[in-house]
C-alpha positions, 0 to 999 in steps of 0.5 A: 511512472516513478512516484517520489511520494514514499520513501523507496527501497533500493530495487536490489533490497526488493528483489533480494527480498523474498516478497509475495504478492496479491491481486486488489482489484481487476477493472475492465474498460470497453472502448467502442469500435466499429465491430463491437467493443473492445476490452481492455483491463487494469490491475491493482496489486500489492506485493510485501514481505510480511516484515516492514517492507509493501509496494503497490503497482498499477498495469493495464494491459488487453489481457488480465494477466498480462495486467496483473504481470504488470502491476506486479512488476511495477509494485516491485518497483515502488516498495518502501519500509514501514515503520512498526512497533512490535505488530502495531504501528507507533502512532495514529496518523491520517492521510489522503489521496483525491477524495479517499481519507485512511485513518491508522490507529493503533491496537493492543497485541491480538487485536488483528486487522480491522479494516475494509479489503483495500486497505487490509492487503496492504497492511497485511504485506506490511507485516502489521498484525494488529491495527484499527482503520477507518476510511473516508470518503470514496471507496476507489480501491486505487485512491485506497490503497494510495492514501493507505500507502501514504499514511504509513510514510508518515509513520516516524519512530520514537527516537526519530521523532526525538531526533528531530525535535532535538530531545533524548528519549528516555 
């Protein structure tokens, strides 16, 4: 499932880079056969390596860690670079994913995370230490973490931003 919605890390910079990774949410889904129901389950996981560089990844499998195994894998895949500001980020920025809105703000140094559990994964894989985060609408840990995912590819640094309005930075 190749997303060009985030801007991409070559896969050989996400291998090479030592990342760990942590478990989201773990969904079970029951199809009904004639002997019963049969189950099976989806994982959600975010990996990062706690310096500028997150993936997320979704799997499905009849087993839960044959699931998150393939979350794993598939996050690995879809890594980007965030943009940072020390252990902020530079700007406030908002975005959405179906009828999930995350709202990033910045914070003063020592502040920490403040956010709900989907959205604080991800920035903590991130490497971001000192955030606010607001988040509206459904609460889908998947449709989260997406618009999370989202709102940090909108992140531009000072002098990016200066380069595309064509001015110098002072």
């Amino acid at each position: 499932m190749a997303n060009n919605m985030y801007p991409l890390v070559s896969i050989d910079e996400a291998i090479a880079a030592n990342v760990d990774d942590d478990v989201v949410a773990i969904n079970r889904s029951a199809a009904v056969v004639k002997g019963g129901r049969r189950f099976s389950f989806s994982a959600l996981s975010v990996v990062g390596n706690r310096d500028g560089l997150v993936g997320i990844g979704y799997g499905k499998g009849r087993e839960v860690p044959g699931a998150i195994e393939k979350s794993v894998k598939d996050a690995r895949k879809q890594m980007m670079r965030v943009i940072r500001d020390g252990t902020t980020i530079p700007h406030v920025t908002e975005a959405r994913y179906c009828s999930s809105r995350v709202r990033l703000v910045p914070a003063a140094p020592g502040t920490g995370i403040i956010a709900g559990k989907a959205v604080r994964k991800v920035l903590e894989h991130a490497g971001i230490t000192d955030i606010l985060t607001k988040n509206y609408g459904s609460t889908n840990a998947l449709n989260v973490v997406k618009a999370t995912m989202a709102a940090l590819s909108q992140l531009r640094s000072r002098e990016a931003t200066a380069k595309l309005r064509g001015v110098e930075v002072e």
